[in-house]
N, C-alpha and C positions, 0 to 999 in steps of 0.2 A: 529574698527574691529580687531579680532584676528587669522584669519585663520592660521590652522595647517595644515605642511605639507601634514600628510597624511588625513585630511578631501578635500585637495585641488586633491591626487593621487585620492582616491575614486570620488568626483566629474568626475573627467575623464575620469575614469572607464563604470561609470554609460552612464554618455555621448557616449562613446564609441560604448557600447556594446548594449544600450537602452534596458538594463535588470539588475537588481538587481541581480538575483539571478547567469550570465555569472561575474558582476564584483567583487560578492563576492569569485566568485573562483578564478578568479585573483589576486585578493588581499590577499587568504588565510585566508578569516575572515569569520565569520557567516551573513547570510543574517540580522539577527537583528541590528547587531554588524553595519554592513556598514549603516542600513537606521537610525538610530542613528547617525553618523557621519554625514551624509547630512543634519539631522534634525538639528543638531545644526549650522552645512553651512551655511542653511535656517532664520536659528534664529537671528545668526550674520548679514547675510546680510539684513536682513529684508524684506527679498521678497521670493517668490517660487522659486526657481530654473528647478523644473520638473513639466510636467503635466502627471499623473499617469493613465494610462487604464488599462481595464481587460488585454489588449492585446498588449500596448507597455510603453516607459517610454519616452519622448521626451521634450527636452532642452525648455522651458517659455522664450519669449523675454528677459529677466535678465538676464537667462542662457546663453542663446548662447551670451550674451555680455561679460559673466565673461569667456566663451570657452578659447578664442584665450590668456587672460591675463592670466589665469590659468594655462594653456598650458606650457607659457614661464617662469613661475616663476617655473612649477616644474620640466623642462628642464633646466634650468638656472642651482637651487639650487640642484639637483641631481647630475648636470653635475661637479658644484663644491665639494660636499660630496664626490665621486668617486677619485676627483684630491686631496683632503684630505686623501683620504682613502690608495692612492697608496704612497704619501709622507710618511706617518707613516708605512706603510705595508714593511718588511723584504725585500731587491732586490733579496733575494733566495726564494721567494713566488710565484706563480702566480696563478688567477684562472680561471675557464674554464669550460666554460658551454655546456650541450650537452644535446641530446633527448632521453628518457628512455630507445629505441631500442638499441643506440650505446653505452649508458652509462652498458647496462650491458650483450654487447656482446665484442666488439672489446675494451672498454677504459680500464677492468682489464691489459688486455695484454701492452698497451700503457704504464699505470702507471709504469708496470714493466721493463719494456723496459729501460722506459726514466728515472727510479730510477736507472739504474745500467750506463745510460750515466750523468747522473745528480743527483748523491746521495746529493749534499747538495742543490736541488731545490724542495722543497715543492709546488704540484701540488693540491691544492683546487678542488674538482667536484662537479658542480651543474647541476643536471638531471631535466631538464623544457623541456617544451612545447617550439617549437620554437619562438613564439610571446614573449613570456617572455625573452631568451635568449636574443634576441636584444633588446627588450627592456635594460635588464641589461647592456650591453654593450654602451649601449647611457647613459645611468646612470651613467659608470664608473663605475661599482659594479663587473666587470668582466673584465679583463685583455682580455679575446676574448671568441666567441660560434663557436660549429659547426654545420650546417644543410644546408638545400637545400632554400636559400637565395633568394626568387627570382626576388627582382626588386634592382636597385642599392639605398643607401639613404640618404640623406645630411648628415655631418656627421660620418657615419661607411665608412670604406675599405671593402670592401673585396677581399680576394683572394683563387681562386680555388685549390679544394683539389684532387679533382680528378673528370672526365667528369662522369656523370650519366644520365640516359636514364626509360624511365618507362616501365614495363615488364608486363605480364602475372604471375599471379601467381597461379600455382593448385595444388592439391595435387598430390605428386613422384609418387604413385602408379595408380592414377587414368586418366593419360594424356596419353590419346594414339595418340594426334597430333604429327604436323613435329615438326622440331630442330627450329621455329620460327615461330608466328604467326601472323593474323591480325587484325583489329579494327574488321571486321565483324566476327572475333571468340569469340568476347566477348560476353556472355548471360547477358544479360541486366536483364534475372528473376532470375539468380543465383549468379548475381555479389553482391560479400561483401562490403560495402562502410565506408568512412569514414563520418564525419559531413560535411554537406551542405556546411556551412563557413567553412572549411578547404581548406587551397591554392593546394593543393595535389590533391582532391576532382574534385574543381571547374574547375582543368585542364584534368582530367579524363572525366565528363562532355562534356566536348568540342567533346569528339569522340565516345563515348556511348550512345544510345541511352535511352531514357524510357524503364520501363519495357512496356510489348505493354496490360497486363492485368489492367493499371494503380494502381497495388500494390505496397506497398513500400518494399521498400530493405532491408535488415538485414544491420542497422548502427552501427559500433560500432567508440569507441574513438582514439584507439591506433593502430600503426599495430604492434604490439605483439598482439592484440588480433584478428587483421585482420589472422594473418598466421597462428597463431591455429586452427581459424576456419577451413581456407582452410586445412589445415592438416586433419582436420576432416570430411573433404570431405561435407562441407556445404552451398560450393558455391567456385568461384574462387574471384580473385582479382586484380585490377591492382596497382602495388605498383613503390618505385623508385628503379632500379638495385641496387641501396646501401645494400638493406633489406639482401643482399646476405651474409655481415658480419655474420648473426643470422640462416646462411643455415644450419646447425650443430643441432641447439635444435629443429627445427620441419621441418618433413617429405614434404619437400614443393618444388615443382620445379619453375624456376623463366625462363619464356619464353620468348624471345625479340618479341617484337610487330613490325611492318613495319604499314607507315612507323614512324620511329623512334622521340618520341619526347622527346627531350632533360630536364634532369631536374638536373646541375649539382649543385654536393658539395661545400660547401665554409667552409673557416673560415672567421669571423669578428673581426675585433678591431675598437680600437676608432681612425679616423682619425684626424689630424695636431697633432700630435707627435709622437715621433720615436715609432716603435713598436718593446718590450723588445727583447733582444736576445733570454732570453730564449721560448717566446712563437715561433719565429720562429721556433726555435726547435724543441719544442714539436707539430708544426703542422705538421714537415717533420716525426719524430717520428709516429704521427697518420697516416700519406698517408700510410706508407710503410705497418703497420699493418693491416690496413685498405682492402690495396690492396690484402695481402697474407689471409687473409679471404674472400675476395670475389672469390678470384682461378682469372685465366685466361679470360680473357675477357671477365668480367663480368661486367667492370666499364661504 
């Protein structure tokens, strides 16, 4: 047998997500592109790997045996590609992963910042999806990420950037409530959401209720595109106090909820080695910026 790395990442993918078409977005490849890769998985190992429905994708006895060894080998082999990648890579290099919202509200400012405290450190930015950040960072592919982290994981450190909390979000012109509000102001038929499997979502969930006409919600992907909406006065949203760096490009008021549920910032690195100085750095660099974009107790 010859399995290739990345027929072994797709496998996992698939496994994962018990969807072709979620792992091919993962992966950056075309849905043909990946069931090709697994075909040949399939070929080499000489058994099915998946049993395929109209309506899911689900691991074949085979599968779930090759799961857990698959697992370690591209944990392993990832984990050492990263520790290659950081021995040949510049000590004036670092990179640093972050989510579309921060990558193109508060990180311009950051970069600049931290070019003129650090002109000879070259800062790499890769703007993912949070799953993939840590992922990268377990890879070694990333010197560190930033986002709202939320369970701790063998593995990664992390350390907090600043507290955050999840708010109400409407549009400026259109809120005529107090200076804070509560769960029971949320309209469960107006509220804008994000995907079901979103960690951000699934805690939002917890305190909202159904809409009570059992119609669905206006979902969209990003909240860049959650605060537009609500700019547009096409429902409200409850997002994390962070969103507050991107208060500036849309007309959006960000309302504290009671009572308050916590959802703070982190940065991640790879734990058991030291973590470089200059990301220390550049993580105190990001709070400060961070913090003078959100204004006054907003975090």
């Amino acid at each position: 047998m010859n399995f290739s790395y990345r027929q072994l990442r797709a496998f996992l993918a698939v496994a994962s997500h018990g969807s072709f078409t979620k792992a091919a977005e993962q992966m950056h490849v075309t849905q043909a592109g990946l069931s090709a890769m697994i075909r040949e998985l399939e070929e080499q190992a000489d058994c099915r790997l998946f049993e395929r429905t109209t309506r899911a994708v689900r691991l074949t006895d085979a599968g779930q045996r090759l799961l857990p060894v698959a697992d370690r080998a591209v944990h392993e082999l990832g984990r050492t590609l990263g520790e290659l990648g950081t021995l040949s890579a510049p000590a004036d290099r670092i990179k640093v992963g972050v989510t579309p919202l921060i990558a193109c509200s508060v990180m311009p400012e950051v970069l600049r910042r931290f070019g003129k405290r650090a002109p000879h450190t070259r800062v790499d930015v890769a703007d993912l999806d949070r799953g993939l950040i840590q992922q990268r960072v377990e890879h070694g592919e990333l010197d560190a990420g930033f986002g709202a982290f939320f369970s701790r994981v063998s593995g990664i450190r992390r350390s907090e950037v600043f507290p955050s909390r999840l708010v109400l979000a409407v549009a400026r012109d259109g809120w005529k409530g107090k200076a804070s509000a509560r769960w029971r102001d949320v309209d469960p038929q107006r509220l804008i959401s994000l995907p079901p499997d979103n960690a951000i979502q699934k805690m939002v969930e917890r305190y909202v209720s159904p809409p009570q006409d059992g119609g669905p919600r206006r979902v969209v992907t990003h909240l860049e595109t959650v605060l537009a909406m609500v700019e547009a006065g096409l429902g409200h949203a409850v997002v994390p106090s962070f969103a507050a760096v991107a208060g500036s490009r849309w007309r959006v008021r960000l309302v504290p909820i009671s009572p308050a549920v916590p959802l703070d910032y982190y940065c991640i690195t790879r734990a058991g080695r030291p973590e470089p100085v200059q990301v220390a750095r550049f993580r105190e660099e990001f709070r400060t910026v961070a913090l003078e974009y959100m204004g006054p107790g907003k975090a």
